[in-house]
N, C-alpha and C positions, 0 to 999 in steps of 0.2 A: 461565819461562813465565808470563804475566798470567794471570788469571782472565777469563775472558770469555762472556758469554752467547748468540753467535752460532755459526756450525756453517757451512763450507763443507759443500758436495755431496760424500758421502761413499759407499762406498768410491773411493779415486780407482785406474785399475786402474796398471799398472806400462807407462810408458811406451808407449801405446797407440798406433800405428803406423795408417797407413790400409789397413792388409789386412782381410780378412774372418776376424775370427777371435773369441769369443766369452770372453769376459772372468766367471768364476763365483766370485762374494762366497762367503764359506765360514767362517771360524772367528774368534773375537772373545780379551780378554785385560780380566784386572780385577785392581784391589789390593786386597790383603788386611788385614785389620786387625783384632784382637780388641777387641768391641764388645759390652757385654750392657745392650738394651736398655733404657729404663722411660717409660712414658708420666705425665709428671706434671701435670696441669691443662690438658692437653692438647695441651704440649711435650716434643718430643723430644731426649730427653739421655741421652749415651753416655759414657763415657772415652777420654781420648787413645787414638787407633788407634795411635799409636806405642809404647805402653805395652808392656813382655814382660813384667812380673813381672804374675804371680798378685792380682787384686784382695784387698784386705783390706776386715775391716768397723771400725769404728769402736765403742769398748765403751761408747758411751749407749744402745744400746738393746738387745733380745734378741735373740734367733739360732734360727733356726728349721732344724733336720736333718732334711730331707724323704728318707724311705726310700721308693722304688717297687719292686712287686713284680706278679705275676700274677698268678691265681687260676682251679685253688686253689694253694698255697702253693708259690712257687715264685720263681728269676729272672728278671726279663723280659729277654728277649732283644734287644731294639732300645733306641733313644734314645727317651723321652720326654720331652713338653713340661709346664713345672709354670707354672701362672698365679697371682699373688698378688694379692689386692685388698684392697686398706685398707677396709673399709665403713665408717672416719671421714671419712678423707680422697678418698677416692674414686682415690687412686695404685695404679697397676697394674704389678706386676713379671714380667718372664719371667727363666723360667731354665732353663738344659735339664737333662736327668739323665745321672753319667758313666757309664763302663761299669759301676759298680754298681748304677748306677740310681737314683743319691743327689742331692740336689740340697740347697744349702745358700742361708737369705738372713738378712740381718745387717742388726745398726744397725733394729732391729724397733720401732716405740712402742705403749706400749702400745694395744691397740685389738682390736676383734674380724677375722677373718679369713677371706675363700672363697678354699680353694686348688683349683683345678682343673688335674686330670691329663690329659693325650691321647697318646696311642701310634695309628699306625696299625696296624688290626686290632685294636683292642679299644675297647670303649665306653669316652666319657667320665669320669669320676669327681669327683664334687665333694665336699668335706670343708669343715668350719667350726673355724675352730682359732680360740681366746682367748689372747691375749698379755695376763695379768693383771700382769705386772710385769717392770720392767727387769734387764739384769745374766743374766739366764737361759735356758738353750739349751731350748729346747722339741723334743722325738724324736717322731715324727709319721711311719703307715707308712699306703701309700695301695696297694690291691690292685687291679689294673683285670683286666675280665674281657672276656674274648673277643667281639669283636663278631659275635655269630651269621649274620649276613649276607656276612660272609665268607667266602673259599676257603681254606682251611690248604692247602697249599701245603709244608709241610713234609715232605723223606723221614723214614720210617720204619722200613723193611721193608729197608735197605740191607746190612747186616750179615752175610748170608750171600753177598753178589752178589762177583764178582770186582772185585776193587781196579779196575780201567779203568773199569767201569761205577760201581762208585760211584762215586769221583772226577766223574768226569763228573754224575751224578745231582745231587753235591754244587752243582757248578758251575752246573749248570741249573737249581735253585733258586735260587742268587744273581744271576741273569741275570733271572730270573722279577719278584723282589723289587725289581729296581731296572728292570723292563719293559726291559729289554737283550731284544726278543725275537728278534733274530738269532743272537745267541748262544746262548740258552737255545733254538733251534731247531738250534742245532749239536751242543751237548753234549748236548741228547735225542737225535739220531739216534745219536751214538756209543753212548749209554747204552743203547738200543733195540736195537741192530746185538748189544752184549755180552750183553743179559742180555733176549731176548724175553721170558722169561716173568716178567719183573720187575713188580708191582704197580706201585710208584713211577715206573719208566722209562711204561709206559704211563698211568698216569693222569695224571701230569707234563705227558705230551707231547698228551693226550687236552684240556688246562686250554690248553694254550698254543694249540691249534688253535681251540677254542673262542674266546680271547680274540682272534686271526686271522680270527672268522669264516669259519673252514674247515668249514664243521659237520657236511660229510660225512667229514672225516678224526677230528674229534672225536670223533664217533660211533662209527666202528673202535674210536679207542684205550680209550675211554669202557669200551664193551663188552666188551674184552678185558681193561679191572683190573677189572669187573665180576666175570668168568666166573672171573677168579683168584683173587678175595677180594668172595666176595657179601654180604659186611658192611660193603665199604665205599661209606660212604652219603653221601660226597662224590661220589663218579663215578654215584650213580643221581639224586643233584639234579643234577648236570651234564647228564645224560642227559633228565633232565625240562625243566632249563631249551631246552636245546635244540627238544625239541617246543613249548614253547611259543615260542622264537621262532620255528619256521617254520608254525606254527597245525596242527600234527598233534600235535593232544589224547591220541588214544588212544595213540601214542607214551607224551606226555608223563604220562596217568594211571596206565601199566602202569608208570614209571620210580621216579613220586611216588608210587606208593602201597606200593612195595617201601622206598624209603625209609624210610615213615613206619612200617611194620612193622618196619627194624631198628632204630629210634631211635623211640620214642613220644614222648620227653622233648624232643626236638629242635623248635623251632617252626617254622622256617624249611619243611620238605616239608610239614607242617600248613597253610601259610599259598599255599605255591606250587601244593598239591593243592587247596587251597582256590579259588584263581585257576581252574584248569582245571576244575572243574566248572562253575564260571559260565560259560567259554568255551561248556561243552556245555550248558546251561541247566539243570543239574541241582542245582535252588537248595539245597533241602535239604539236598542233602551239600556245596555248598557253607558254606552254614552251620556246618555240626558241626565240620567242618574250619577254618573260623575262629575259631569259638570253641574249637576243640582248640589252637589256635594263641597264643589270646591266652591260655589258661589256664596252656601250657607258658612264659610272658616277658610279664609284665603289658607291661614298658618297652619293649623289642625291639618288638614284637607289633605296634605302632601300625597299620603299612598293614593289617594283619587284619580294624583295624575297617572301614575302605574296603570290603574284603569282605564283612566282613558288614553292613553296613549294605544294600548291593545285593543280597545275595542275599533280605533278609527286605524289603526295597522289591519283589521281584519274585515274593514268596510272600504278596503283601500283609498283613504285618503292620508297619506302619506308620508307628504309635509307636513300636514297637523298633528300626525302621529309623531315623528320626529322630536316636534316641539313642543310637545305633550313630556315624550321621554328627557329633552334636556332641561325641562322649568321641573322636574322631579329629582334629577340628580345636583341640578342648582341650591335647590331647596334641602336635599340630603344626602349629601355628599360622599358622607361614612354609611349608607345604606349596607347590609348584608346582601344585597341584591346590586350594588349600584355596578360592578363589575362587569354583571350581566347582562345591565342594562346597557352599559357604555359599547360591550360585543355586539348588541344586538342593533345599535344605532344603523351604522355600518352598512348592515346588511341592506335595512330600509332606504338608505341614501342610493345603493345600488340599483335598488329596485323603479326610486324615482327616477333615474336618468334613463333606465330602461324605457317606461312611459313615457319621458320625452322623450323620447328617439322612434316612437311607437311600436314600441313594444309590447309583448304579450303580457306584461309581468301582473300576477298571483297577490291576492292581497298574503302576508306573512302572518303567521302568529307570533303574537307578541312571547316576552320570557312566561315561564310558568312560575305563579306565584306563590302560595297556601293562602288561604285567606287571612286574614288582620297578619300578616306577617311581617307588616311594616309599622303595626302598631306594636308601639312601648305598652306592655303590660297588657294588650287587647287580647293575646291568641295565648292563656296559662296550658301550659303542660301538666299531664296528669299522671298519677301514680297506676303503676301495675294491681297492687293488691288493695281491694279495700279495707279489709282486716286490718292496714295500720296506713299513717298517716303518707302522705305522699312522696317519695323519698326528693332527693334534693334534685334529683337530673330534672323528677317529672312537675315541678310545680317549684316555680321562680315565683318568690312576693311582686308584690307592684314595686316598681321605684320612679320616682320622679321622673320625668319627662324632661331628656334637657341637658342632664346634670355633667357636667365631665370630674370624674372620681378622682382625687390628690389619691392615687395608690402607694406608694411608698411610703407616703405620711402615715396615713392611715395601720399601716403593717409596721411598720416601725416603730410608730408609737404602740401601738399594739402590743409589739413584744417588749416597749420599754415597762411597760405593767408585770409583765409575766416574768422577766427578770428580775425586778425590783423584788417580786415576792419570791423568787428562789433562795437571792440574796440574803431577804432580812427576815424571813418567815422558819424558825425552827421547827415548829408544831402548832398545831390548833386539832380542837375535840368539839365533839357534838352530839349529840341525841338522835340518831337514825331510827325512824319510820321507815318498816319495808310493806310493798302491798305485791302481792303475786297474783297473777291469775295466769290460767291454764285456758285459751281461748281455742273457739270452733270455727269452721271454715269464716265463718264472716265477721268474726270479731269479738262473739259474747260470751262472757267469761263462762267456763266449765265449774271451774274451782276457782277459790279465792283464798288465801294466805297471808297472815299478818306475823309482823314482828318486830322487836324492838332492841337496839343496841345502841351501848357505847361505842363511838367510832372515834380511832383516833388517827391522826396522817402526820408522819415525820420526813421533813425534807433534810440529808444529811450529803456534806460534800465530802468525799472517800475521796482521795487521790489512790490510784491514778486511773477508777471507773467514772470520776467526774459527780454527778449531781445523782444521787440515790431514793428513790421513794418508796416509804414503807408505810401498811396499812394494818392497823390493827381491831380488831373488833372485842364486846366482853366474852368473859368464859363462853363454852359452848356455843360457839359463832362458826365452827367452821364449816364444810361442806353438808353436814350430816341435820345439821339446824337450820338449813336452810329449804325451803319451796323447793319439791321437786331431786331436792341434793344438790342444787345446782349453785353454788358459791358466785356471788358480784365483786368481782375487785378491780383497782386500778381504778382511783376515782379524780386521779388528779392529772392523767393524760394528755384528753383532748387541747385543752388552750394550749398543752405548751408547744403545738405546732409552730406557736408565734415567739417561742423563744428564740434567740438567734444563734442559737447554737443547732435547731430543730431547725428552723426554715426552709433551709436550700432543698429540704428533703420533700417540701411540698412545692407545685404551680398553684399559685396565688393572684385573683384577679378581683379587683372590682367592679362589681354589678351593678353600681349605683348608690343614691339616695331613698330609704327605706324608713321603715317609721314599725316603731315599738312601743307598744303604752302609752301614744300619744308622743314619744321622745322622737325626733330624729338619730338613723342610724344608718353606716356605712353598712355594704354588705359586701364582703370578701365570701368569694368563694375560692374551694381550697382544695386538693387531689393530691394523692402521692404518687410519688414519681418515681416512673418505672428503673431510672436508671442510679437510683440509692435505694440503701437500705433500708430495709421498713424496722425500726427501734420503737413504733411510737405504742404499737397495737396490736394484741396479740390474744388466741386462746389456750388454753393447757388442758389436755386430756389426757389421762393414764401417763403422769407426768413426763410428756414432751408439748414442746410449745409448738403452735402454729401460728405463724404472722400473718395477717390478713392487712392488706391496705384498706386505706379509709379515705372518701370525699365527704366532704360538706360542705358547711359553711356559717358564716358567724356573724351576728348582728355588733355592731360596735359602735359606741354611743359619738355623735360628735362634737360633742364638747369635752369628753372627759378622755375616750378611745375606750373607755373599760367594756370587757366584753358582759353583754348582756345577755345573749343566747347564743348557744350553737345547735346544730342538728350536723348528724353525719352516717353515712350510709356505710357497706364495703363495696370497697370497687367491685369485685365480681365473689360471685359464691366460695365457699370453700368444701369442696366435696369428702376433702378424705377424714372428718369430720361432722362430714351430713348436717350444713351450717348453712343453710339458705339464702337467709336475709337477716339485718339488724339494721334498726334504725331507731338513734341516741336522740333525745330532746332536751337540754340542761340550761336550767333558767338560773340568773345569779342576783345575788344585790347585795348591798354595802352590810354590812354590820359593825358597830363601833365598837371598840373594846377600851372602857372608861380608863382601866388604869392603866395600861398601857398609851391609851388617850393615840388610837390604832385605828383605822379602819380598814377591812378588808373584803372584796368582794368576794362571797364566798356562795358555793353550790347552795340556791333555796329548794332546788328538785330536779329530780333527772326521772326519766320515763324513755323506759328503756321496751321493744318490738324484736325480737328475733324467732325465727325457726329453726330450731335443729329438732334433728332425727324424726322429722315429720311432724313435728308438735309442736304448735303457733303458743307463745309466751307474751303475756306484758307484765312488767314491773317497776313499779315505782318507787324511789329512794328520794325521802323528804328530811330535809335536817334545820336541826334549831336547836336552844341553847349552846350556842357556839364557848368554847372558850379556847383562848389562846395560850402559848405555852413557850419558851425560850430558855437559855439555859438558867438568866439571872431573875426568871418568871417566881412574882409572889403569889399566881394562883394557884392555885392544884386541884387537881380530879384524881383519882384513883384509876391506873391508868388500866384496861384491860387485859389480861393474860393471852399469852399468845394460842391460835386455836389449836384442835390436835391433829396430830399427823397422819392420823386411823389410817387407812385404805377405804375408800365408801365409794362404790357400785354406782353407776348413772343407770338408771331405766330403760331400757328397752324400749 
């Protein structure tokens, strides 16, 4: 297969017939390759992705054994990301940490060193290590502490509950952690259903409804790990947060102030008790409250001073307001606010020389905020519909605290995956599992629908339409065998937004440091753009095609780049096919293929959410038994016949 820069119109569906019947792009396929970054002079250079042995260093220079840990003293329990900066050379390394949380870098010159640590759910950590000479291993332990802005999320109280529920409890925190939240909505009801009076089972499920935007079922649950453990001071800031999103203060003050009396040291109900007294204009105790805030987390604390700066702007004192407002743009520079903050200084300087001149002048209000709006990861967006999972605008994972994102590394490497398999990948086959159901306004299945295929996907290069993808399924696969009539195709799509042939055609940004499976993961978010052609995504009814733009976003590993998940939305409805919503979910991993002595990361399941013509769907496509296929391939499968072209009627 050549190399080539151009892209036919993709996905193409499977033998498309002139019936009416609707054609739905769904799950995508990428190779895999161990890769560990480094940005040098501001190219990017990696080692052969063909490589399997264990990178070695080279003994000219020193060796640095980076130990990660928690604090206070303990294992960290996830993957962290370590950054290395030469401050001679200005070269910058990443590497991740293994499950001990170690991270080694070699071949060191001498030179001075900023290593910086990120884990999500805990603050950044920056250290300065001196490489004074060659030949010598430098041991080096970096403690990161919990980012107070956070939900812990962890069970605790599980130990006495019957094995079914915790199991479950268990499961529904790992569901939580990777925002699986259909899942971790399954294993809380079970875990709920076993053990009502479980602490954890209820505030669990009280956190998940919250991040749903349920906030009258939050509230229940909320209440009820409340009334079972009134110490626990995560469910009375949830219980606060929620008053202040629905602007019922005295809710939210009776929640924050219980809070703040079982945890004094805690900044975070200091800060959010803070917010609701400004809401009620009760500047003063906003104040004490901000400064109780910033007194408990100089660092943390930052949005406090926002607070206080407005509350002593609106108790007119003045000057302190002032230097309320610049010790918080000091502190955060890159604020989405900080613009407004820097306008609004201004105004209050004017007003002080007004009162020295004695003058009449007005305490001012401060800018208007939202609440945690300055907190990373503290104020999640939430979805329109609860019937399916939250789409990508309304609900951002957490990402580290801190982090500044290598974006073009990140995307580039990205697509250096996605090309490699266009290139060298002829064919590969699997074993499809489909599951259908027909769902009712809130989500529970009507009907339910199984089925089972040979699937196969050929990537062929055609000059002069460029890179061509074709789908095939076994006999009786087409429209008419499937749930509803409604035919899935285009399964190998989505990632190739990151080919570079595809790219320019989306806006691409990085959102941070995220975490998957316990893995570290970049998260690029992604949009098409209004001012290109939309090639990637498309539906087919009564055979014409309708192109629909797509946003989402991809979780991408950082050590390897291989994409590990995407989700993605449509930009906006499509009406002149009565196409609501869809919202894609496609998990991946490696699969090795012995005789080829191959691996590839290949679709493990996609779950797929749409409405058209009034009728809410979900469906799932799970694949295994993979086999690979090229031209001078000794495996074979029986490859399936292509489906038929009938004409078949969509439903009313």
């Amino acid at each position: 297969m050549k190399n080539r820069e151009s892209f036919a119109a993709i996905p193409r569906p499977s033998r498309l017939g002139n019936g009416r019947f609707l054609c739905l792009p769904a799950v995508c396929l990428l190779l895999t390759a161990s890769a560990l970054a480094q940005v040098t002079g501001g190219r990017f250079n990696y080692p052969d992705p063909n490589a399997t042995k264990t990178p070695t260093y080279s003994t000219h220079g020193a060796v640095l054994l980076l130990t990660v840990t928690r604090s206070p003293k303990g294992q960290l329990d996830r993957q962290a990301v370590v950054k290395l900066l030469n401050r001679n050379t200005g070269i910058i390394v990443w590497q991740t940490t293994t499950d001990r949380g170690e991270a080694a870098f070699g071949d060191l010159e001498v030179a001075p060193y900023d290593v910086e640590v990120s884990a999500v759910g805990y603050l950044t950590t920056r250290k300065e290590v001196k490489v004074q000479a060659s030949l010598i291993t430098y041991h080096e332990e970096v403690a990161l502490e919990r980012d107070p802005s956070s939900i812990d999320i962890e069970a605790t109280n599980t130990t006495q509950l019957p094995k079914k529920a915790r199991k479950a409890i268990l499961r529904g925190v790992a569901a939580l952690k990777s925002a699986n939240y259909k899942e971790a909505e399954k294993q809380l009801k079970t875990a709920v259903t076993a053990a009502p009076n479980s602490v954890d089972a209820n505030f669990l499920s009280g956190y998940l409804a919250f991040e749903q935007k349920r906030f009258d079922a939050a509230r229940d649950y909320l209440r009820r790990a409340f009334s079972l453990d009134p110490h626990n001071v995560q469910a009375a800031i949830l219980l606060g947060r929620i008053g202040l999103q629905q602007g019922d203060y005295n809710a939210a003050k009776t929640a924050l102030e219980q809070a703040v009396a079982i945890d004094t040291q805690d900044w975070m109900p200091h800060y959010q008790l803070a917010e609701t007294y400004l809401k009620q204009r009760e500047f003063e105790k906003a104040r004490e409250q901000a400064q109780a805030a910033i007194a408990c987390n100089q660092v943390a604390s930052t949005p406090a001073q926002l607070v206080l700066g407005e509350a002593l702007s609106n108790l007119g004192r003045t000057e302190e307001a002032i230097q309320a407002f610049e010790t918080f743009l000091q502190k955060d520079p890159d604020s989405p606010v900080a613009a407004q903050v820097r306008d609004f200084i201004p105004r209050l300087s004017r007003l002080a020389v007004e009162r020295a001149a004695g003058g009449q002048g007005t305490p001012v209000a401060g800018p208007v905020v939202a609440p945690d709006a300055q907190l990373a990861g503290a104020q999640p967006k939430f979805a329109v519909m609860d019937w399916q999972p939250p789409g990508v605008d309304d609900s951002k994972p957490v990402v580290a605290a801190g982090v500044a994102c290598p974006t073009e590394m990140v995307i580039n490497l990205a697509g250096q995956r996605v090309k490699q398999l266009a290139d060298d990948v002829a064919r590969f086959a699997a074993i499809e599992d489909l599951v259908h159901e027909r769902l009712d306004a809130v989500g529970y299945p009507i009907t339910r629908e199984t089925r089972k295929f040979n699937y196969v996907v050929s990537i062929t290069d055609t000059p002069p339409n460029g890179l061509e993808l074709s789908e095939y399924r076994s006999e009786h696969s087409g429209p008419p065998e499937f749930p509803d009539k409604i035919a899935s195709s285009g399964f190998i799509s989505l990632a190739l937004v990151f080919h570079p042939a595809m790219r320019d055609e989306f806006q691409m940004t990085c959102e941070g440091l995220g975490d998957w499976h316990g893995q570290t993961t970049w998260l690029i978010y992604l949009r098409q753009r209004t001012d290109r052609p939309n090639r990637l995504h498309s539906y087919v009814l009564n055979g014409k095609a309708y192109p629909v733009g797509l946003k989402g976003r991809a979780w991408i590993k950082t050590d390897t780049f291989q994409i590990v998940r995407m989700e993605s939305d449509l930009v906006s409805p499509a009406p002149a096919i009565q196409l609501t919503s869809e919202h894609q979910i496609v998990e991946y991993g490696p699969i090795m293929f012995a005789k080829k002595n191959e691996e590839l990361w290949l679709p493990q399941s996609a779950q797929l959410y749409f409405e058209f013509r009034k009728r809410r769907y979900f469906r799932r496509h799970s694949f295994d038994h993979f086999m690979l296929f090229s031209v001078d391939s000794a495996e074979k499968r029986n490859e399936p016949k292509e489906p038929s072209q009938n004409p078949v009627p969509v439903p009313n």
